[in-house]
Each structure stands twice: as C-alpha cells, then as structure tokens.
ROSEDO-835753 format. One record per atom (N, C-alpha, C, O, CB): x, y, z; residue in one letter. Coordinates in steps of 0.001 Angstrom, whole numbers, plus 500000, padded with zeros to 6 digits. Each point is the difference from the previous one (the first is absolute). Glycine has a CB too. Layout:
REM residues N
XYZA;...
***
This chain:
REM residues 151
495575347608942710X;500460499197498892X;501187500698499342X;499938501170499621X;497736497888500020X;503416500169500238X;501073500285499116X;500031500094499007X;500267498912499489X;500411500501501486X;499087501948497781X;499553499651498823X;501227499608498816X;500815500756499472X;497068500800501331X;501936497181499033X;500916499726498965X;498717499142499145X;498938499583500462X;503940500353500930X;497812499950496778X;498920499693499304X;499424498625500538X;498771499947500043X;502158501424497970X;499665497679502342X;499327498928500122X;498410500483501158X;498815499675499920X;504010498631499548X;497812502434501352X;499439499959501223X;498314500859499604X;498848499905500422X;504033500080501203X;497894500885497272X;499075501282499666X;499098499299499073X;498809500255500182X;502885501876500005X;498603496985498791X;499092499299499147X;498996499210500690X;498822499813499694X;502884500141498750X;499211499458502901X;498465499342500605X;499182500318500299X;498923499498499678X;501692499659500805X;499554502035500429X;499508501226500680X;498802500378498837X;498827500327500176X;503720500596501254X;498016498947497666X;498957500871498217X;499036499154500146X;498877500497500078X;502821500211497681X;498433497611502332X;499107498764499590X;498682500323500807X;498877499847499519X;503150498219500123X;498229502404501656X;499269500080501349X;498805501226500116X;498847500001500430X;503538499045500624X;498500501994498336X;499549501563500084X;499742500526498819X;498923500586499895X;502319499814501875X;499695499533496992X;499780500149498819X;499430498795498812X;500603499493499054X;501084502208501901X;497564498191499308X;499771498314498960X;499894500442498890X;500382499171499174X;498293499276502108X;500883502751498153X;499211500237498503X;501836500315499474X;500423499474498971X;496098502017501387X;504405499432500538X;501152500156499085X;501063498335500062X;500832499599499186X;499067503662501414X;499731496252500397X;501013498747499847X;499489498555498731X;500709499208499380X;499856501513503715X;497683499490496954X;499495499273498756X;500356500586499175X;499801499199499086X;498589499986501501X;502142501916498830X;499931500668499068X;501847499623499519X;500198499995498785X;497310501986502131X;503287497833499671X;501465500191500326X;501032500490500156X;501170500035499617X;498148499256500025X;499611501294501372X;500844501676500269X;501420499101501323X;499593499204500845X;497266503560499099X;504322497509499970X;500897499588500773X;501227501234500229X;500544500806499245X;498686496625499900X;500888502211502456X;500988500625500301X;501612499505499301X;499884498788499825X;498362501644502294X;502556499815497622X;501117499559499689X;501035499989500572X;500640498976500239X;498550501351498445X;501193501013501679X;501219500808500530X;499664500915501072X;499023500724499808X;501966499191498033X;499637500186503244X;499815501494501108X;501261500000500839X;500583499165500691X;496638500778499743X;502978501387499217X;501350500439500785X;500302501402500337X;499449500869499324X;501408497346499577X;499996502150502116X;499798501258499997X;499648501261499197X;499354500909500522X;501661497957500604X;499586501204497081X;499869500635499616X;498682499495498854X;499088500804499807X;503406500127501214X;497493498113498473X;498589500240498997X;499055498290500429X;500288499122500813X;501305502744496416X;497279498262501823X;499373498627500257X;499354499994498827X;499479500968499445X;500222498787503023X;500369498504496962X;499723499384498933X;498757499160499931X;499922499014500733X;502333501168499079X;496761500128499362X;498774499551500293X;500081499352498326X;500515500710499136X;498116501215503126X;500781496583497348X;500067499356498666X;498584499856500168X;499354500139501038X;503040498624498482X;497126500884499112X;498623499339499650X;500101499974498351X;500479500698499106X;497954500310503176X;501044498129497819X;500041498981498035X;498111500344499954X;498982499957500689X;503529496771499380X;498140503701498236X;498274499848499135X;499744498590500167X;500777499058500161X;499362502731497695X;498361498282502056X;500130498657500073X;497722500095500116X;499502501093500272X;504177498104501369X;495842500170498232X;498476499567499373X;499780500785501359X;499595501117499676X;499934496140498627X;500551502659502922X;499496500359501145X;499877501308499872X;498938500566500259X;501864497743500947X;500343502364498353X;500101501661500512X;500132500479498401X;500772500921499735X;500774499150503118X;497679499279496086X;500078500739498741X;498699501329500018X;499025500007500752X;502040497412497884X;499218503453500497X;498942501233499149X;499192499043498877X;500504498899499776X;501421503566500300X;497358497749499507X;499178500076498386X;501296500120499112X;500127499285499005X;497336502217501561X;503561499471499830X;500318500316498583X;501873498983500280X;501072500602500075X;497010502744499222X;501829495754500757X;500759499256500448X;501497500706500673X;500779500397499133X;497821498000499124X;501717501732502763X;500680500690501039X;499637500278501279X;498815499851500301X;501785500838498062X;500188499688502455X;499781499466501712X;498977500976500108X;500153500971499259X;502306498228501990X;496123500799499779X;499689501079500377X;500349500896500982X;500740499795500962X;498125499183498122X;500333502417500494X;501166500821500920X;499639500226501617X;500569500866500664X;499999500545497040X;498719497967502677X;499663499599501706X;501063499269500546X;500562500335501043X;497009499399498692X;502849498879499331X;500772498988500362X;501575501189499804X;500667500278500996X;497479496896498049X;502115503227499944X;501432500984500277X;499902500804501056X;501023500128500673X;499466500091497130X;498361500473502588X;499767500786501530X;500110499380500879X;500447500506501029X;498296500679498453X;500915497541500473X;500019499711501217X;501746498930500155X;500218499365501032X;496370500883499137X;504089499755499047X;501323499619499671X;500957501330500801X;500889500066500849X;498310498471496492X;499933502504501732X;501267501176500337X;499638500440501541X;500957500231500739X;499349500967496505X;498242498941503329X;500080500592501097X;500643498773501012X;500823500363500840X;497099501500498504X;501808497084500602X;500877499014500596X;501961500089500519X;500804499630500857X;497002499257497509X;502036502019500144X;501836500281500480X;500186500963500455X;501216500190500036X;499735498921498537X;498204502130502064X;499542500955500623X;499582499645501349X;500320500825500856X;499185500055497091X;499987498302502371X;499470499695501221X;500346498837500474X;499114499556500730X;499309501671498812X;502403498146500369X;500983498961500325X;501378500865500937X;500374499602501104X;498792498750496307X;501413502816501901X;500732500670500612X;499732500714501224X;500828500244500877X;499779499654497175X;497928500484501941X;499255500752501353X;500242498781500834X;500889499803500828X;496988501949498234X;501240497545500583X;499704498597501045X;501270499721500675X;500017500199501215X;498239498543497252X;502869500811500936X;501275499665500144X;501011501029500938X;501027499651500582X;498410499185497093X;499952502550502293X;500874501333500774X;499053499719501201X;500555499616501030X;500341502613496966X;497715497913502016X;498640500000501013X;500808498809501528X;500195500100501211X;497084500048496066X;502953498770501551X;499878498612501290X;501146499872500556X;500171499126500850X;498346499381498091X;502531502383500661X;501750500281500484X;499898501173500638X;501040500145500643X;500338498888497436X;498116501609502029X;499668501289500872X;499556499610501124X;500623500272501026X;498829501070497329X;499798498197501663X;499613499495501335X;498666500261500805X;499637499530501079X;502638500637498892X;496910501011498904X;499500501352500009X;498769499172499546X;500151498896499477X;501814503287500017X;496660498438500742X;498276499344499929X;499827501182499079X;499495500995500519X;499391497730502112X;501504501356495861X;499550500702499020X;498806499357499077X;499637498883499631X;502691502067500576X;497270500449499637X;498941499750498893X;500512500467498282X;500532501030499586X;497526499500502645X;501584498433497185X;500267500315498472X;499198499870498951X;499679498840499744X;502016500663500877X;497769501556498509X;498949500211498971X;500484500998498957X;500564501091500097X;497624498420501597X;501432499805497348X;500172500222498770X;499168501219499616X;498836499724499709X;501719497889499954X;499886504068500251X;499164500976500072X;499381500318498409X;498894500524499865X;502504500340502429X;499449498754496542X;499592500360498666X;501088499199499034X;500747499336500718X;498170503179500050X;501292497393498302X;500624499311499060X;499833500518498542X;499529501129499859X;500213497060501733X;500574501145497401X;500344500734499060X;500734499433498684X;501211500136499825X;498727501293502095X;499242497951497213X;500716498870498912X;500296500489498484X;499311500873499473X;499332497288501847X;502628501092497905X;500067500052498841X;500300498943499392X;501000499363500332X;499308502473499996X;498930497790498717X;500175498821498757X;501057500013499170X;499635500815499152X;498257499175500694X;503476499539499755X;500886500686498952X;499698498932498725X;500136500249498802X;501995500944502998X;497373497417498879X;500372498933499079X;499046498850500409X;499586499956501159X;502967500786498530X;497054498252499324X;499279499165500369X;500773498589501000X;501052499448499677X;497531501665498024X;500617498548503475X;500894499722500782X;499621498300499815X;498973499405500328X;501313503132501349X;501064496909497614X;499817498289499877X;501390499285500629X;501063500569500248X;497370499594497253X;501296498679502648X;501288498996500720X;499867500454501425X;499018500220500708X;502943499636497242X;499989500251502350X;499539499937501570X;500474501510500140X;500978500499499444X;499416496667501620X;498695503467499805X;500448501413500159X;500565500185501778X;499473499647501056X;498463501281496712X;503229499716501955X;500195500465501554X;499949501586500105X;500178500682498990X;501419497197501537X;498170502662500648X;499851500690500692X;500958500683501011X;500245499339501010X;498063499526498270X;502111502017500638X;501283500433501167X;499599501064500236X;499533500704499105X;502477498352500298X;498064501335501835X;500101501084501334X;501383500395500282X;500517499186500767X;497538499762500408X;502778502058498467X;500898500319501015X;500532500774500880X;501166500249500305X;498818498886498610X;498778501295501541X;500109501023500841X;500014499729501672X;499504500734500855X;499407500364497073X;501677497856502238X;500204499167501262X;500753501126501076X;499814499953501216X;500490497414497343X;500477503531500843X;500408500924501298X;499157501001500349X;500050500402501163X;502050499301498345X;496937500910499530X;499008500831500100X;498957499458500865X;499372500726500771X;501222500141497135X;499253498179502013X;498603498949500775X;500715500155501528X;499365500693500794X;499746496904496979X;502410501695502794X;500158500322500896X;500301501413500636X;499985500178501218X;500259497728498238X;499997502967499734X;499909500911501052X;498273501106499920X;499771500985500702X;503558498892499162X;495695499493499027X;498793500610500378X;499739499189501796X;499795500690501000X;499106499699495786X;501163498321503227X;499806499546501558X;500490500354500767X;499458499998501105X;500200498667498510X;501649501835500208X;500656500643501509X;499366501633499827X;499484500265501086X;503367498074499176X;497053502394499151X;499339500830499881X;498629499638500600X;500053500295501194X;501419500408497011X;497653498925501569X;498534499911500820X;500331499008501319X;499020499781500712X;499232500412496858X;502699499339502736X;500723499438501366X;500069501338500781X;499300500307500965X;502326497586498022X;499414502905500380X;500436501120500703X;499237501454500334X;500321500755500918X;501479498037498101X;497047501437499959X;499501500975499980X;498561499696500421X;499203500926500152X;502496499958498281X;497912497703501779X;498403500043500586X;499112499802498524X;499141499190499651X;501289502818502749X;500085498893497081X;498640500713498718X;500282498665498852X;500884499166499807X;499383504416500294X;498238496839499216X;500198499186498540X;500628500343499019X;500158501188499718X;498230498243500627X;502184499391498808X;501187500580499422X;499775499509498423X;499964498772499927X;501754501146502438X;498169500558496741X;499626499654498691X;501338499742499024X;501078500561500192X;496648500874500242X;502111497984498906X;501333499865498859X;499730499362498377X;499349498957500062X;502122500508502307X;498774500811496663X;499721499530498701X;501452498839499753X;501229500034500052X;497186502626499005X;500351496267500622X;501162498861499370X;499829499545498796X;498845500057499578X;501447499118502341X;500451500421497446X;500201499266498521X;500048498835500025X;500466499397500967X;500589502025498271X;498402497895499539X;500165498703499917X;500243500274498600X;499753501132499584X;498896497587502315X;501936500135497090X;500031499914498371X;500191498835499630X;501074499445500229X;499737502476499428X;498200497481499705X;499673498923499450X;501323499618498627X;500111500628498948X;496926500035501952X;503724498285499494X;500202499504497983X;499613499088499774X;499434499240500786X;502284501402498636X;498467499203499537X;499590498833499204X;501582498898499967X;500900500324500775X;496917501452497485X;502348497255501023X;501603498764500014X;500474500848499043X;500178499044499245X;499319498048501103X;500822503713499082X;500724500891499377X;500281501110500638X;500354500984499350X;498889498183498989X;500665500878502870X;500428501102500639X;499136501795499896X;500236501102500495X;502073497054499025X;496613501253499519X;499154501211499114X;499138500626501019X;499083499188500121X;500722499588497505X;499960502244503205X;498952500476500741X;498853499695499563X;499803500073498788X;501358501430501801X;497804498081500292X;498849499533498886X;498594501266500865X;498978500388499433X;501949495904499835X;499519504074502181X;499020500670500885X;500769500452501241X;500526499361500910X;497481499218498238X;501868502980500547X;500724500235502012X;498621500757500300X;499327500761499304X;504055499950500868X;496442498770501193X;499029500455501092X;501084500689501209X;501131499652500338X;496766498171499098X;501159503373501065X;499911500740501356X;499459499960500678X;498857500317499673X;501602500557499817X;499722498702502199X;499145499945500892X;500281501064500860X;501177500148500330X;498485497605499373X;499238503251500856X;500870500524501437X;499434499457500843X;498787499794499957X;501868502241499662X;500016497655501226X;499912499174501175X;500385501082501497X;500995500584500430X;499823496939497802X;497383502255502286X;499928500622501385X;500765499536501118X;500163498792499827X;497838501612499494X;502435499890501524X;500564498641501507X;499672501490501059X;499911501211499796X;503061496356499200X;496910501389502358X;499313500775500958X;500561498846501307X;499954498771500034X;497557502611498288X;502983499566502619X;500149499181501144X;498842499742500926X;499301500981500256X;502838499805499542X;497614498330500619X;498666499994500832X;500119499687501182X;500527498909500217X;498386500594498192X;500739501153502510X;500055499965501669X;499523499523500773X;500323500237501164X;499994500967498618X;
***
C-alpha cells in the first residue's frame, strides 16, 4: 500500500477503528514531516472537558509510525516495527482541532537503511507535538521505535 492520507485513513477504518471513531486523521505525509488532525469533540472528551490523553497518543504516535510504514513499504525490505517505550507531556488543556507533526522524516529514512544494511535492530527516538488553532503546544509525546529486518 502506498501510504498517502486518503489511503492511510482507510487503512485506520479497517485496522484502527477505536482511533478513526475517535478522529484521529492522517492529513499530510512527505518526505520530511507528517500531519496527523483530530477535533475535541463528545467521542474523545476527559471528565474535565478536553481531549483525552490516549486519543492525543494515539494522534501523535500515528505521525511517528506513518513515517516507518511509509520508509518500510519503499524499501522493499519485510521489516518489523514496534514501539519499544514512549514518554508524555501535558503543557495545556487540549480543545478544538489539534494537530500533530513529526519531522523527523530523514531520520526515519535512514534508521531503515541502517537495519537494511547492517542486519541488526535499529532503535530511534521520535517526536510528535500536539497544538492547539492558535498555534499553542498543547502535548509533545516520544516514541522509540524498534525496526528489525526479518529473514
């Protein structure tokens, strides 16, 4: 599969249902970063009125693992990819529509040619950071992300 958002949102409906009910969406993907949106909204609210923070995890690791997927299926290569630990901060209460950006799109490709080239598993820490329509950070998450060539 060619991942572009349309293609990747369907892909979510199929495999991911709890983040695509929720409205978690791909937006943007390109070599260098990827744009993941989702709106507050009754589905994915807290108690204390603001998004919960599963639904922003699972927003931000989305723009984290959209870039693997996307290096993985252009490689050409039967990798494995898992999420080894992560790592969150709250700055702001998160309402409206919040996006999400990754831009560590050259780092992602060359962790794959690296575990292409060297056999071994290859680990790497990525960013994601949530704003809010004011441009306001509202949550950045860290994922490190394992990849492994498999034989």
């Amino acid at each position: 599969m060619k991942v572009t958002p349309a293609r990747f949102n369907i892909f979510m409906f199929f495999k991911l249902p709890s983040a695509w009910w929720s409205g978690v969406r791909l937006h943007e993907i390109n070599s260098e970063k990827c744009i993941v949106k989702v709106r507050y909204r009754w589905i994915n609210q807290n108690p204390f009125k603001s998004m919960f923070w599963a639904i922003q995890g699972m927003a931000a690791e989305m723009t984290t693992g959209a870039f693997l997927t996307r290096e993985i299926e252009s490689s050409g290569y039967n990798i494995s990819m898992l999420v080894a630990n992560n790592t969150a901060k709250f700055t702001k209460k998160a309402t409206g529509k919040i996006r999400f950006v990754c831009d560590q799109g050259i780092e992602v490709k060359n962790l794959i040619k690296r575990a292409i080239t060297t056999g071994d598993g290859q680990t790497l820490w990525l960013n994601s950071k949530g704003y809010n329509e004011d441009n306001v950070m509202v949550s950045h998450f860290s994922f490190e992300w394992s990849v492994k060539l498999r034989k």
